[in-house]
Wavefront OBJ file of the C-alpha trace (Angstrom):
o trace
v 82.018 101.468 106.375
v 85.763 101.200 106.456
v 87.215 99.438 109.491
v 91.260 99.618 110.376
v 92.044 96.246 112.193
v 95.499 96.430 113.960
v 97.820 93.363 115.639
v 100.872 94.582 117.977
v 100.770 91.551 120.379
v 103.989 90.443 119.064
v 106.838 91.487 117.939
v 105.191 91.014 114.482
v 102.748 94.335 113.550
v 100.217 93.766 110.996
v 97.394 96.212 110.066
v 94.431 95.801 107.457
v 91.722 98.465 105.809
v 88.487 96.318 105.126
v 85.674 97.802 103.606
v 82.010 96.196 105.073
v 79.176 96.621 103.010
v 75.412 94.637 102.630
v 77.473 92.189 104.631
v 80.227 91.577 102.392
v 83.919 92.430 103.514
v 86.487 93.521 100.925
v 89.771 93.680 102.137
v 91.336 97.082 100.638
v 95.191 97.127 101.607
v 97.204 95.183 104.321
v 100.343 95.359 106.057
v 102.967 93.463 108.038
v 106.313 94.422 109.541
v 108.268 91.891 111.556
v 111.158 93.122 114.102
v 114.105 91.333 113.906
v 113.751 88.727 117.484
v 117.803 90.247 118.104
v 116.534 93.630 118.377
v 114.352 93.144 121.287
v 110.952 94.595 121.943
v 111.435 97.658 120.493
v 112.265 96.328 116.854
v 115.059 97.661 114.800
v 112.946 100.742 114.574
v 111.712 101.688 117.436
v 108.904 99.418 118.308
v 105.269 99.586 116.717
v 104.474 102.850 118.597
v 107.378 104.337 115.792
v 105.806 102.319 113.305
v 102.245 102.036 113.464
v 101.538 106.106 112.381
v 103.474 105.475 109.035
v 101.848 102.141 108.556
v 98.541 103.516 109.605
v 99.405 106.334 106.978
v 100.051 104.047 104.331
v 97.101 101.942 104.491
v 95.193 105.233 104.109
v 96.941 106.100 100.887
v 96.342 103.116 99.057
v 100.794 102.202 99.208
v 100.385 98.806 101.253
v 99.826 95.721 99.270
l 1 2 3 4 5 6 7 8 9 10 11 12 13 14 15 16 17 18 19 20 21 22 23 24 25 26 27 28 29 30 31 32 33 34 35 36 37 38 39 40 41 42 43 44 45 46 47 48 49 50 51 52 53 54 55 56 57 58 59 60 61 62 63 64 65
């Protein structure tokens, strides 16, 4: 089972793919984008609800470390 775990508390967003199987977890790809504190709570780029779909995206496609 694959299982997407996202963080957007802060302005910090950080999203992970895990795979779970027979107990085991393997993380598959992670991600973290930190806004810039200056730009407020919308980030430099529009605040994780701009940010999250590519991220989201990315994770799915095997592109985040």
């Amino acid at each position: 089972m694959l299982v997407a775990a996202l963080d957007t508390a802060t302005l910090t967003l950080s999203c992970a793919l895990c795979e779970v199987a027979g107990g085991e977890v393997r993380l598959v790809a992670e991600r973290t984008e930190r806004a810039s504190p200056r730009a407020g709570p919308q980030g430099a780029t529009g605040g994780h609800g701009a940010r999250l779909p590519g991220a989201l995206s990315d994770l799915l496609d095997g592109r985040a470390a």
